[in-house]
N, C-alpha and C positions, 0 to 999 in steps of 0.2 A: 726240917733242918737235920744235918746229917754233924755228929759230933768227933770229933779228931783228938789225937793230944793236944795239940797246939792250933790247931782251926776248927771254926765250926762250918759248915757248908750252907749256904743259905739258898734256894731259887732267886735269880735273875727280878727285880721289881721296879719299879719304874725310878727310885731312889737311885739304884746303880746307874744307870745309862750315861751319866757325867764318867764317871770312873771306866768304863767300859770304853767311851768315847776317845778319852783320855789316852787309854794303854794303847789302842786300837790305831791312835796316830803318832806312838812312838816309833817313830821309823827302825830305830835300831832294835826295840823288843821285840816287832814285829816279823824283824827279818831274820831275828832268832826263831821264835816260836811258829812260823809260818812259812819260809823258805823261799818260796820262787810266790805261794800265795799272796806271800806280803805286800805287792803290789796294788791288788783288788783290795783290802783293807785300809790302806795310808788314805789320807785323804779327804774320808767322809763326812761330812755333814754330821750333825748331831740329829737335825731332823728327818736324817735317813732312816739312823740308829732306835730314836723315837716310832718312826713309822714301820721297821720290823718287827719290831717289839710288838704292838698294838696288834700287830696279821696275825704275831701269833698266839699272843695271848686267849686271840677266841677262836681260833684252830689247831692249838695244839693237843697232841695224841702222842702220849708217852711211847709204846713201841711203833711207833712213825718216827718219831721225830727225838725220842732220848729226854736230856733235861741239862740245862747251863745253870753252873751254881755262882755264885758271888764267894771267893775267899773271905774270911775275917778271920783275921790275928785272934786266937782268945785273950793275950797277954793285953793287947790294945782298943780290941772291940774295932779297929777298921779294917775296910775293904784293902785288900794284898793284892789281889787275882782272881782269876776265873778257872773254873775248869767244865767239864763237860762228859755227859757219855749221849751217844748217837748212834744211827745207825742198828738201829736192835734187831735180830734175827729171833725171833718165838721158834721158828725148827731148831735150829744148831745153836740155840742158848747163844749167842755170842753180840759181843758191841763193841764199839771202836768209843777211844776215852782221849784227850786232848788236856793242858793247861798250860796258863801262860800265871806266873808272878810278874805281877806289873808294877811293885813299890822292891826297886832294888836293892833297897836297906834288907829284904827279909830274903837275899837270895846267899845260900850257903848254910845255913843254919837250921837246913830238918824242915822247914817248912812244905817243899817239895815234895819228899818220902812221904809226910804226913799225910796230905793232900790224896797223894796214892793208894795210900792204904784206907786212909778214910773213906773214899770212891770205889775201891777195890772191894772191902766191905759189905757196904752197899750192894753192892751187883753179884757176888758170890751170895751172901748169905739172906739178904729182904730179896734181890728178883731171881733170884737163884738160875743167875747164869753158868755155864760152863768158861767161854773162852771170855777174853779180854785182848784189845790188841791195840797197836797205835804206828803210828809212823813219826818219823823227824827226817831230816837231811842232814848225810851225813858231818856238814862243817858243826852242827852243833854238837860239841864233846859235851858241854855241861849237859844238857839231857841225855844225849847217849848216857855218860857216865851215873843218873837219877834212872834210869831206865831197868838200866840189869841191877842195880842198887835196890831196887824195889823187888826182882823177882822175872824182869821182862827177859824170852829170850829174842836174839836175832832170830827173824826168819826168813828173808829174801830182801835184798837188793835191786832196787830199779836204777841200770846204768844208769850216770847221767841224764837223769829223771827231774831234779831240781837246777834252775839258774836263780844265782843270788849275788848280788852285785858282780854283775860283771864275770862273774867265772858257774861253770857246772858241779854241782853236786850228784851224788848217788843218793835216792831216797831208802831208809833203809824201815824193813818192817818187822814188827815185834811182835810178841804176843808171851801173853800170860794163860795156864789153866788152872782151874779151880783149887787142882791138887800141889799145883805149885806154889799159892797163894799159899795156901793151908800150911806147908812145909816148912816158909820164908819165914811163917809170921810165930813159929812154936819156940 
């Protein structure tokens, strides 16, 4: 478990997978948090969500594959969101990080930032990574705006790269280093 001011980070356990499910077929969070993805996500079966889980539980391999955490509120003790780091590079220290808050009651209020930094944490100073990085589309201002709030800078743009209801976005891409963290958080 990974400890925050305000969350604690838990691994993914077979308890989440309703909550997980749940967020997964909110259309409208989804198409915040996921962009033109969101499609491949709405939808699914719960005994989809069950049967990933399962493949990977007895194949997974942290720098293959990262690690999904379960949010929990510390103030309440429930499940908020998810988040995630993936993608890991052992040469260039570097990983790609993602989350969604899926109980809209806790969106505004630090839980995000925390989240970030809690993850951040993690990955700078236990795997002692270099970079950190992530993407969103650009319609989403509320994470843009959680992004560079944390420390993320812009780093490149893919034109119209994301479609999301009905119209194109530009995907935009970010990144954090070690020393930046270090800088944000004195």
């Amino acid at each position: 478990m990974l400890k925050g001011r305000l969350v604690d980070l838990w691994p993914v356990s077979r308890k989440d997978l309703e909550n997980l499910h749940t967020w997964a077929n909110d259309e409208s969070l989804t198409f915040l948090s996921s962009g033109s993805e969101s499609a491949n996500q709405n939808n699914n079966p719960l005994e989809a969500l069950q049967a990933q889980y399962e493949k990977n539980l007895n194949s997974h391999h942290l720098w293959e594959h990262g690690t999904v955490f379960i949010v929990y509120s510390k103030a309440t003790q429930e499940p908020i969101g998810k988040c995630d780091y993936r993608n890991l590079n052992p040469v260039t220290r570097a990983a790609e990080i993602g989350l969604t808050i899926g109980e809209r009651d806790y969106w505004g209020r630090g839980y995000g930032k925390d989240i970030i930094y809690t993850l951040l944490n993690h990955l700078f100073y236990t795997l002692n990574l270099e970079r950190v990085q992530l993407d969103t589309w650009s319609g989403n201002h509320q994470a843009l705006r959680l992004y560079e709030k944390t420390g993320f800078q812009r780093e490149g743009r893919l034109r119209r790269n994301e479609f999301v209801q009905g119209s194109y976005y530009d995907t935009i891409l970010m990144g954090i280093l070690k020393s930046e963290f270090e800088s944000s958080t004195r």
